[in-house]
C-alpha positions, 0 to 999 in steps of 0.5 A: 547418307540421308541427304544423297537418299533425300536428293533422290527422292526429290529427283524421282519426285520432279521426273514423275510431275509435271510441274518442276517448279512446285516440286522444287519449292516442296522439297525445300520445304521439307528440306528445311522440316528434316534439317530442324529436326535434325539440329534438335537431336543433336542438341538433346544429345549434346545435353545428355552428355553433360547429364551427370551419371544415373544416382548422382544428384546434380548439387543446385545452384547457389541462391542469390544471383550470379556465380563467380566474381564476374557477372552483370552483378558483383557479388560480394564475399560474405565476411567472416563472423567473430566467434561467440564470446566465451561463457562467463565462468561460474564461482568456484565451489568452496568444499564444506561450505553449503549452497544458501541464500541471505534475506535481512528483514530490517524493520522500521519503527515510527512514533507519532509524537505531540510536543505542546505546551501546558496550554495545549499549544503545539509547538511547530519550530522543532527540527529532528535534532530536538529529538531523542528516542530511547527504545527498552532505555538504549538510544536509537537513532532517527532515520526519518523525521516529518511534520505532518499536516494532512488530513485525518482518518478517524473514528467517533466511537460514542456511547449511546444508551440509557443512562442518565439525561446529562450524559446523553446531552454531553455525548450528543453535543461532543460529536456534533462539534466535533463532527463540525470540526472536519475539513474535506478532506478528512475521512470519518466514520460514526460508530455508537454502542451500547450492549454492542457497536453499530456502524451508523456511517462508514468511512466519508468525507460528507459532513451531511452523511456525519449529521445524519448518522448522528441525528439517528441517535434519538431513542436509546434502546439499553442502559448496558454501555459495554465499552471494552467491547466496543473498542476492540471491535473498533481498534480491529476494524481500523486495524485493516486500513493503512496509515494512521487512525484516530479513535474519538471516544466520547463516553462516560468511562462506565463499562457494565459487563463486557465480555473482555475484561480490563486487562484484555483490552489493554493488550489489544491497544498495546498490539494495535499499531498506528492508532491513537486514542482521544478519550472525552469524558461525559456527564461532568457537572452531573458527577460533580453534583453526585459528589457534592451532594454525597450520594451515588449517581444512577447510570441507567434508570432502567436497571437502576444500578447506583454508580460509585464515586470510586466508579468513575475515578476507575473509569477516569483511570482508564480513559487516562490509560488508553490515551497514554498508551497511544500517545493521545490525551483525555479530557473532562469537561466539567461544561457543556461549553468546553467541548470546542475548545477541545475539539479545537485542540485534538483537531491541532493535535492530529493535524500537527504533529511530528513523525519520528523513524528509527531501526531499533537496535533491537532487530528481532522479530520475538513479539516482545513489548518493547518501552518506548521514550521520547525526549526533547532538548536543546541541539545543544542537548540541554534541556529545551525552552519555549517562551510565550509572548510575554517572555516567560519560560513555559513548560513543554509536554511530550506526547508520544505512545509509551511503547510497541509490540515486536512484529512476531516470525516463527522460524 
């Protein structure tokens, strides 16, 4: 119908102009406008055919390229993935039995040990089979066995105050020398006392910072030599520091009136661990004229105080004391020139020496004291020889701490 009213209308259009054939071209024109718009309808209705019911949503088209096995791209099947491997089953619960964890705490015990002869030579050829250690007189058995030959970590604890001129002269030259006897290596620190400890150099490698601490020691100020006090105050500073320390004690022994007593100080080298002390008396040739001419000897003019013969036999007690306990050793020089030679021989002391470790038999952790014992023998386990280079058999020394105290746990 709308074609044959459009053809009318054309018709009546050519009859009423003149001009036939731009009346033809017009009604093409619109001819084709009308069929277009015509073709338009009908492929909206067409669409809205295919338009799925009002409240449904159409589902989107699938991600990732064309549908189907066909297509300019063959879209491959997603394979199945394996399942997820099954938990691991937990440990069945045992009734009666509580839920708790286990911690050992093994402790290790090392003991620095000095095997020389009577003449002070160390002995080097020692192999941890030479070795027996016996904790409380039960038999331990060595973990860990080294000769040390590092370099050392040292104090020079020395007594400086106004006592008697002889003394002054020993304790001054005994730290120079042995301050001389230090390698690069090494780390030292310089601390006099009198009524109380001063640091005059803190730990160095320097030799001239040494010296020039020492060269502070001109004037002393008091007579007092308070000896117990200073060497607790030193054995708790060097407690803090790891490894093994050396304390150099150069004094005459005396102590006038400390505020800890003989038996306090003991306790604390006995609790003090990785330390071992030299002690080095002073003031021998004066002691020996004391006692030659039959009388006392002053020590610090100032109070004018007589020290007894009986004095210094109990101030060489001491000295021997706290030596043995750390497994050093004392000296007494008589002379001012034996003082190398004993530097000498602590420097061989403290450079060689042999380290034994063991897990005592002992584990618990109660604070106790516990004796110590170091033994050298053949591999053989007979007694062990050492012959000089004459041939003769020479006596051995053992120098080992006489014992330890337990690290203390509350539970």
């Amino acid at each position: 119908m709308i074609l044959n009213s459009f053809w009318q209308a054309c018709e009546r259009f050519e009859r009423d102009f003149d001009r036939i054939t731009l009346g033809h071209l017009s009604c093409i024109s619109l001819l084709i406008l009308v069929l277009g718009s015509f073709s338009g309808l009908i492929r909206a209705q067409d669409q809205g055919s295919s338009q799925p019911p009002k409240g449904q949503t159409e589902a989107p088209p699938a991600a990732g390229g064309p549908q189907g096995d066909v297509g300019p791209y063959a879209v491959p099947k997603k394979k199945d993935e394996p399942p997820p491997p099954p938990p691991p089953e937990k440990p069945k619960k045992i009734e009666g039995m509580p839920d708790y964890s286990i911690h050992v705490d093994v402790p290790v015990v090392e003991v620095p040990v000095m095997v020389t002869t009577k003449d002070g030579q160390f002995i080097s050829n020692l192999t941890k089979e030479n070795f027996r250690v016996f904790e409380d007189g039960k038999a331990q058995t060595i973990s860990g066995f080294t000769i040390s030959d590092a370099p050392i970590t040292a104090v020079l604890l020395v007594e400086f105050a106004a006592g008697d001129y002889y003394f002054m002269r020993d304790i001054l030259v005994g730290s120079y020398t042995f301050a001389g006897t230090l390698k690069k290596d090494d780390w030292l620190a310089v601390i006099s006392y009198d009524m109380k400890p001063y640091i005059l150099a803190d730990f160095t490698q320097n030799k001239q910072e040494v010296y020039g601490a020492l060269n502070t020691l001109r004037v002393p100020g008091f007579s007092e030599t308070n000896e117990f006090d200073a060497l607790y105050d030193t054995l708790d500073r060097v407690d803090r520091i790891q490894g093994h320390k050396y304390i150099i004690l150069i004094t005459s022994g005396i102590d006038t009136f400390s505020r800890i007593n003989l038996d306090q100080i003991t306790k604390k080298i006995k609790n003090t661990k990785d330390v071992t002390i030299f002690p080095i008396s002073a003031g021998g040739a004066a002691r020996i004229y004391a006692d030659a001419a039959g009388g006392s000897l002053p020590h610090g003019p100032i109070t004018g105080n007589p020290v007894q013969r009986i004095d210094y036999l109990q101030a060489d007690n001491e000295l021997n004391t706290f030596a043995r306990l750390t497994g050093g050793r004392a000296y007494f020089p008589r002379f001012e020139g034996e003082f190398a030679e004993i530097f000498r021989d602590i420097g061989g002391d403290i450079r060689h020496q042999y380290s034994i470790a063991y897990h005592p038999t002992n584990p618990q952790l109660d604070g106790t004291y516990r004796k110590l014992k170091v033994e050298v023998v053949a591999p053989d386990g007979g007694p062990l020889k050492f012959k000089d280079q004459k041939g003769k058999d020479v006596k051995i020394q053992v120098i080992a701490r006489e014992g330890y105290t337990a690290k203390h746990t509350v539970d």
